[in-house]
N, C-alpha and C positions, 0 to 999 in steps of 0.2 A: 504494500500500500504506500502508494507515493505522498506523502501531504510538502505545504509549505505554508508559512508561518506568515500573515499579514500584520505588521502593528497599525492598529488603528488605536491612538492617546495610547492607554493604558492597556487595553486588551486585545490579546493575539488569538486572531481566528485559524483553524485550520481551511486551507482548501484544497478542495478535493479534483485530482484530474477526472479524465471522462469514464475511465475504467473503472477507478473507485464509486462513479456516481452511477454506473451501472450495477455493478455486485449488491450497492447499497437498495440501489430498488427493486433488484431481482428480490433480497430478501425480505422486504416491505410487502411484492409480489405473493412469495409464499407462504408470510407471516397472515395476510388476508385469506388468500385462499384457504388455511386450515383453520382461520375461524370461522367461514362459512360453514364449511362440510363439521365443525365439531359443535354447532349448536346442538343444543339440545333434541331433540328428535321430536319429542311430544309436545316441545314449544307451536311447532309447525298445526297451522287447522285448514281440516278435508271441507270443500264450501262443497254443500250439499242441499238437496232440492228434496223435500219429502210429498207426496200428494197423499192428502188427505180425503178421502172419500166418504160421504155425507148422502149419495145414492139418491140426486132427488129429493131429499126429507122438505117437505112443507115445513117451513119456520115460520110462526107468527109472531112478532114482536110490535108490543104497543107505543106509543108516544112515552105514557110515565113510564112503564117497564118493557125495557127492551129485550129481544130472546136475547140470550149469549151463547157461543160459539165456543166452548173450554177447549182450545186448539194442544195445550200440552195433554189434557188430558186426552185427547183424541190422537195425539202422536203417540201414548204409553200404550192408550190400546191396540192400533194398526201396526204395530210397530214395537213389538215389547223388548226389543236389543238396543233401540237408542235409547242414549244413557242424556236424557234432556237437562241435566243440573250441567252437563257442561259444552253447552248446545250457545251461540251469541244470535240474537235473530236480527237478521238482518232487515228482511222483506218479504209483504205476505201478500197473496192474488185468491180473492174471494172469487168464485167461478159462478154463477148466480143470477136471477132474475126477479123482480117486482112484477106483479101484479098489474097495478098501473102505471110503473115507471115510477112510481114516487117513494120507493124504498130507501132509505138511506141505511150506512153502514158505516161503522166506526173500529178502529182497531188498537185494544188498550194495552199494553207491556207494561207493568208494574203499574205505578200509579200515575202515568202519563198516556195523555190522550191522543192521537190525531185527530181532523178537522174530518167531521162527517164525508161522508161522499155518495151520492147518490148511484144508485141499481138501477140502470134500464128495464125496461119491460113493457107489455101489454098485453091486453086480455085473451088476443087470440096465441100468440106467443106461451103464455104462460102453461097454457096446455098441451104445448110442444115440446118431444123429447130430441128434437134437436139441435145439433153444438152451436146454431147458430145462433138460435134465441136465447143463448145466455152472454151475459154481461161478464167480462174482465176487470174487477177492479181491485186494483192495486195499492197498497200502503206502505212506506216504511216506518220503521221501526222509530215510535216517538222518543224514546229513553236512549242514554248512555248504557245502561245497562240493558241484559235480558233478566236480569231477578224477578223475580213475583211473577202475577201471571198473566198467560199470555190469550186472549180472548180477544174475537170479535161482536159488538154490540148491534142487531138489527132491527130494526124500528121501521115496520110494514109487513106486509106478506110476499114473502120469497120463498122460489125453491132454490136449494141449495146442491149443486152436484159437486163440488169439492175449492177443496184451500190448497194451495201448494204454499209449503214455507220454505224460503229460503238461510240457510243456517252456515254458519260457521262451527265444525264438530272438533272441540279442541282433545275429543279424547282418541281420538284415531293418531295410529301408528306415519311415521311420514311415509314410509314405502305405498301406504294406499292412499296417497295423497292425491288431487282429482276431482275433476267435478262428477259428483255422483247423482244421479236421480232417482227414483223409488215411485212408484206410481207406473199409472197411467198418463 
């Protein structure tokens, strides 16, 4: 290693020719690279899509009391290997239709709300088992956190053929790491 010695006032710097400033970043180079691959394994989360299936069910929900939609507990049941305490939600797609179009729907994680959204629909519609006569609509996730629970609020008459959530699964292995889906 070649250096030489600059006085600048009082203090001497080393500088480095070009060969030393290569060695130096090679090992900078592999000093990185092996903290990539040595993170932690279980640090890493599998983004997964679970579809929830709800078959149709006629839900009526009122103005004062809305139905609710207990979506974790609907993922324990369809689904009794995902380990939901360490699930992050990201975004949820209510698949669905109103009556007369004036169904609103609400998606609560913890103690935080989003802003209603309205359900398409109409009457000849409604008693169509067709993909087409249902409504997409989509929420993200109001909280910083996914703790407490995770539910949608519907206030009219909707049928219901299913929720897809989309999750962040921090309890999967990195090797099955991937966007997975589950459903239809």
């Amino acid at each position: 290693m070649k250096t030489s010695e600059i006085a600048v006032s009082t203090i001497s710097l080393p500088v480095m020719d070009s060969t030393t400033k290569r060695a130096a970043m090679s090992v900078l180079l592999l000093a990185a690279l092996l903290m990539i691959f040595l993170i932690p394994l279980n640090a890493m989360a599998a983004r997964q899509q679970f579809v929830l299936d709800f078959n149709d069910r006629n839900i009526v929900g009122y103005e004062n009391t809305a139905a609710t939609l207990l979506l974790k507990k609907s993922l324990k049941q369809q689904y009794p290997w995902a380990d939901v305490s360490n699930m992050e939600l990201h975004k949820v797609v209510l698949v669905a239709k109103s009556n007369h179009g004036k169904g609103n729907a609400q998606l609560r994680v913890g103690d935080r709300f989003t802003a209603m959204h309205r359900v398409d629909g109409n009457p000849p519609a409604f008693r169509s088992d067709r993909a087409y006569s249902f409504d997409r609509v989509g929420f993200v996730n109001p909280a910083i956190s996914s703790r407490g629970p995770w539910q949608v609020d519907l206030k009219g008459n909707f049928i219901v053929r299913k929720v897809i959530l989309d999750v962040d699964d921090h309890s999967w292995p990195r090797h099955k790491r991937a966007w997975v889906r589950y459903g239809r």
